[in-house]
C-alpha positions in Angstrom: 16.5 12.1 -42.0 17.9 10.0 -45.0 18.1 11.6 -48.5 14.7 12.3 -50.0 13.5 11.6 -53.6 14.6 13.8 -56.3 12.9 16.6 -57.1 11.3 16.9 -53.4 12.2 18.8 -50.9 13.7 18.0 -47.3 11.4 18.3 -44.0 13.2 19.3 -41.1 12.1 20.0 -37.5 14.9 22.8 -36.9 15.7 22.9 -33.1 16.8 26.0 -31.3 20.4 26.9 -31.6 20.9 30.2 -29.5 21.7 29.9 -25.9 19.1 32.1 -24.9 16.2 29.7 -27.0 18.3 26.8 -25.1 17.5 28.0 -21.6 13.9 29.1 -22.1 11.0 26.7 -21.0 10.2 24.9 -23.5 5.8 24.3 -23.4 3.8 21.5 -25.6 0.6 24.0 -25.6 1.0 27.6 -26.0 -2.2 29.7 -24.8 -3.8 31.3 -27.6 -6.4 34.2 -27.8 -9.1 31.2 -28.3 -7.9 29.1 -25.1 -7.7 31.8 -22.8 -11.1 33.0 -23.2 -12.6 29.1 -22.8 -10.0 28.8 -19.8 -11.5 32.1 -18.4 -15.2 31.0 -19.3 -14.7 27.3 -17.6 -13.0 28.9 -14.4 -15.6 31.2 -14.2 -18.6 29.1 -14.7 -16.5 26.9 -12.3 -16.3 29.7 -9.5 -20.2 31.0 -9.7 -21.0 26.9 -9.9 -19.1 26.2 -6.0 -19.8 29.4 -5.0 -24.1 29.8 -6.2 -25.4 28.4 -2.5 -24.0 30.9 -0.7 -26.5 33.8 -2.3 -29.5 31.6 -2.3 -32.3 32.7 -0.5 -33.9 30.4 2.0 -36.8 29.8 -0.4 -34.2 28.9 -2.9 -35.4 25.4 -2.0 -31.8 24.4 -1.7 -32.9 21.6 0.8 -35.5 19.7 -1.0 -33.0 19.6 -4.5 -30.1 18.1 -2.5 -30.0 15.5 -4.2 -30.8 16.7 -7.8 -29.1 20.0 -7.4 -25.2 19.1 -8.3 -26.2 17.5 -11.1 -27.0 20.8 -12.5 -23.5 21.6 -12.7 -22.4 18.6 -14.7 -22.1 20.4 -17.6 -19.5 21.9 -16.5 -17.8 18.3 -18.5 -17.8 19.5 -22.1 -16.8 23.0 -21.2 -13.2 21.1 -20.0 -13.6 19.1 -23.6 -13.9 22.9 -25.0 -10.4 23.4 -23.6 -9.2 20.9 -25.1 -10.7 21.9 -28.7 -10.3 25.1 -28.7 -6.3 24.6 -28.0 -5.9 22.2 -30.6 -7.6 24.8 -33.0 -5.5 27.6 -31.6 -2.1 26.6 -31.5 -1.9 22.8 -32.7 -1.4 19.8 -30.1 0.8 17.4 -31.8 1.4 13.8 -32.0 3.8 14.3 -29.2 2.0 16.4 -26.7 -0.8 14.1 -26.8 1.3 11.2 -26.2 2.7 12.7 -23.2 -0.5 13.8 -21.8 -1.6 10.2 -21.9 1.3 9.1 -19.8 1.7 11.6 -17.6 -2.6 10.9 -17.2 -2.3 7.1 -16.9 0.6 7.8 -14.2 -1.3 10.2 -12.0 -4.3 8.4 -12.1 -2.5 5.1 -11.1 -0.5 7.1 -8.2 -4.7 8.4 -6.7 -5.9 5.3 -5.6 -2.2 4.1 -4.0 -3.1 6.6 -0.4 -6.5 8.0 -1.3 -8.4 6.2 1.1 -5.6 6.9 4.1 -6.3 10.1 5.7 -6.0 11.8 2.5 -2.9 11.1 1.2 -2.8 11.6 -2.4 1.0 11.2 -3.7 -0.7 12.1 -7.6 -0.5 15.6 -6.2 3.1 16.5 -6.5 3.2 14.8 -10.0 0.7 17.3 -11.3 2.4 20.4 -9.6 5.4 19.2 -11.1 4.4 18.6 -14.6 2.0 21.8 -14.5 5.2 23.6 -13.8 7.4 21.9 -16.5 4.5 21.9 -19.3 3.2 25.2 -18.7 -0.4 26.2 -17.9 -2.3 25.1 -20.6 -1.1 22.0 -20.7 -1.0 21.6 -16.8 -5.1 22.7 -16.8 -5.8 19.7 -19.7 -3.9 17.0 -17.6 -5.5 18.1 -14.6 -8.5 17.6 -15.5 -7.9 14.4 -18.1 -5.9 12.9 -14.9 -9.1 13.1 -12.3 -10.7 12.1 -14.9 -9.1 9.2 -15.7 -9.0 8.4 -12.0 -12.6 8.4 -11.8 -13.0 5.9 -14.0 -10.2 3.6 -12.5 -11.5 3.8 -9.1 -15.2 3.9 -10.2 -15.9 7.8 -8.7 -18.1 9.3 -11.0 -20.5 11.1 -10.0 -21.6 14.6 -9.7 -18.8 15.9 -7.7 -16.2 14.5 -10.6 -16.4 17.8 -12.8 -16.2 19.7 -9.5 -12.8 17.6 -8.9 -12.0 17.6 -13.0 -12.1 21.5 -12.6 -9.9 21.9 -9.3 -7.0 20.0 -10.1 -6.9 21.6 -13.6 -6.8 24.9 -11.6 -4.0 22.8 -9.1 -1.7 22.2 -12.6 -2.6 25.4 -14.1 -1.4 27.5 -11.1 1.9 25.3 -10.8 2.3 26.6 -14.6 2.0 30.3 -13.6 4.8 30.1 -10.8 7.4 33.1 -11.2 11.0 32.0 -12.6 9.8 29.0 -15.5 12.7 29.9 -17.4 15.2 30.7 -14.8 14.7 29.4 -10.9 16.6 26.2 -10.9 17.7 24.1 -7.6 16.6 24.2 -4.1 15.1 27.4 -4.3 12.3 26.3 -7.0 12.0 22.7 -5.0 10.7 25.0 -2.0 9.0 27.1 -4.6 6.8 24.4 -5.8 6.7 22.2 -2.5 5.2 25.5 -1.0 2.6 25.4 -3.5 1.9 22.0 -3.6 1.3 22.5 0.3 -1.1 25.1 0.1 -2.9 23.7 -3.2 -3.4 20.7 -1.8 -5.3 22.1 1.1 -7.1 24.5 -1.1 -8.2 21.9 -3.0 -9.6 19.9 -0.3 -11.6 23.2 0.9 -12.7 24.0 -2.7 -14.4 20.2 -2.8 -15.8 20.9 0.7 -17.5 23.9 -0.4 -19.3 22.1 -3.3 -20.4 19.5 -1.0 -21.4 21.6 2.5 -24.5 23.0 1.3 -26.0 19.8 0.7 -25.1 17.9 3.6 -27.7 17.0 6.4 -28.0 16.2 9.5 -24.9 18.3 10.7 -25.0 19.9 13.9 -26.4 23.8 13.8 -22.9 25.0 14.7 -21.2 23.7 11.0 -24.3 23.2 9.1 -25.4 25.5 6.2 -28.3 28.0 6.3 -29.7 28.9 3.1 -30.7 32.9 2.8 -28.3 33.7 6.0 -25.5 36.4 5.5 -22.2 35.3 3.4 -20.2 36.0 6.3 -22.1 34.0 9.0 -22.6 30.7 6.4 -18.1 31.3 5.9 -17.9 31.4 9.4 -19.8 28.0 9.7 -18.1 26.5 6.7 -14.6 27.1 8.0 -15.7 25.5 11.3 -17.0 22.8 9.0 -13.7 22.5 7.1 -11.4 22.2 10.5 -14.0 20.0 12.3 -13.6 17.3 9.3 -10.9 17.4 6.6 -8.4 19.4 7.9 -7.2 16.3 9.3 -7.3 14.7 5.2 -5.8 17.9 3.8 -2.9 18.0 6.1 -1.4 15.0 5.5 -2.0 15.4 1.8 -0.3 19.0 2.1 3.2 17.1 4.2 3.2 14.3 1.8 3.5 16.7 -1.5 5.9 18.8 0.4 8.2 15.7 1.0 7.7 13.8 -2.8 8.6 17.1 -4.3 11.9 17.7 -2.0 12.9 14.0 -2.2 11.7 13.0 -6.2 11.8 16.6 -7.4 15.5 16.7 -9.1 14.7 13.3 -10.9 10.9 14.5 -11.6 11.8 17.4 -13.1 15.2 16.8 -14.9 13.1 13.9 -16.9 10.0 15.9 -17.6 12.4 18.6 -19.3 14.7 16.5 -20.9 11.5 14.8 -22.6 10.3 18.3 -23.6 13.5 19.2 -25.0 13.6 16.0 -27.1 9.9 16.2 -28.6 11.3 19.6 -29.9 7.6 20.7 -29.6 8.6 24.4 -30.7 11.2 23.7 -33.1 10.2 25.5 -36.3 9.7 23.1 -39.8 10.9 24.1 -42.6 12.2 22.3 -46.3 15.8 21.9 -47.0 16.7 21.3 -50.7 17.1 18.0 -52.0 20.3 16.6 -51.8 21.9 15.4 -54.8 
């Protein structure tokens, strides 16, 4: 910065200068006390609101609010904004974290529709397990759920299941974030790392979405179909014979295709995701130099 007016005094983002500060993962959004307890309410909320059919009792009347009933859960929206806040009023999201939220949630809605409607391939996948594991948790839950939900909007997919999909990927990003070594696992080894996970979130995802859509479904044979008030063990057994009967043949291919962007774009993915972080200095301290004279 040039030389400021006399009398006032200098302001300086001050950048790490140990090699050990060097090295460490550098994260736009720290967790605070505030955003892990919304994180933990939303995920929470999120679980009983996928998982509620399976202890209803068959006079629950599960059947005759099929239609009505998922729209119940579609408040689960501003709990995700409550995320949002209550990070921004915890530890401060900057000019710069925003700004790279909205890129890196404008490219990952723009990769969705690309293979979305062929057999499930879904190249935005390995872009959120990659930034989720660059950016850290926090920030990998926000573009998560930002990112479907900008998707939504450019395909025209909202609906009731969208908060259901908002809340999955931000738990797809978010557990990228929370993979061992951030600050030391370099190479080949955290390529397999995170193509590993992207494999098995990507079929976890599609079986999370199945389960928030089974219970509704009719018409399906007795064998897969849902039976309100029956054991939770008996309606899992159904469900899994659900999930390989119709998307196992969606997730699989979504599952290979994250394992091979994140082996073949990884290195370049990743190298530019840090060496943005590093140059938006997100945790450099400020502080005021003396004027020069």
């Amino acid at each position: 910065m040039g030389s400021s007016p006399k009398g006032r005094g200098e302001l300086r983002a001050q950048p790490p200068t140990t090699r050990g500060e060097q090295s460490a993962q550098v994260r736009p959004i720290r967790l605070g006390p505030r955003s892990v307890a919304a994180l933990a309410l939303v995920s929470a909320i999120g679980v009983a609101a996928f998982g509620w059919p399976l202890l209803a009792g068959p006079d629950s009347g599960l059947g005759a609010h099929a239609q009505d009933a998922p729209w119940l859960f579609a408040a689960l929206l501003p709990l995700l904004v409550g995320i949002v806040v209550a990070t921004i009023s915890d530890v401060g999201l900057d000019a710069k974290a925003i700004a790279m939220l909205g890129v890196l949630a404008a490219a990952g809605a723009a990769l969705r529709p690309l293979g979305a409607g062929t057999a499930g391939i879904e190249p935005m996948f390995f872009l959120m397990v990659l930034s989720g594991r660059v950016l850290g948790p926090g920030f990998g839950f926000v573009l998560g759920a930002v990112s479907m939900f900008a998707s939504a909007l450019l395909t025209g997919g909202v609906g009731p299941w969208l908060p259901f999909q908002m809340l999955s990927m931000g738990w797809v990003c978010m557990g990228a974030g929370l993979l061992p070594g951030a600050d030391s696992l370099r190479g080949r080894r955290e390529l397999w790392l995170l193509g590993a996970y992207g494999a098995v979130a990507s079929v976890l995802y599609g079986t999370v979405m199945n389960l928030h859509g089974w219970p509704y479904l009719s018409g399906l044979a007795t064998g897969v179909s849902f039976v309100p008030g029956d054991a939770v063990g008996d309606n899992l057994t159904r469900f899994l014979a659900y999930c390989l009967a119709t998307s196992l043949g969606w997730d699989l291919p979504r599952a290979v295709l994250t394992v091979v962007l994140s082996l073949a774009l990884g290195p370049a993915v990743l190298k530019a995701l840090r060496r943005a972080t590093r140059r938006a200095a997100f945790e450099a301290p400020v502080t005021f130099e003396a004027p020069r004279p």
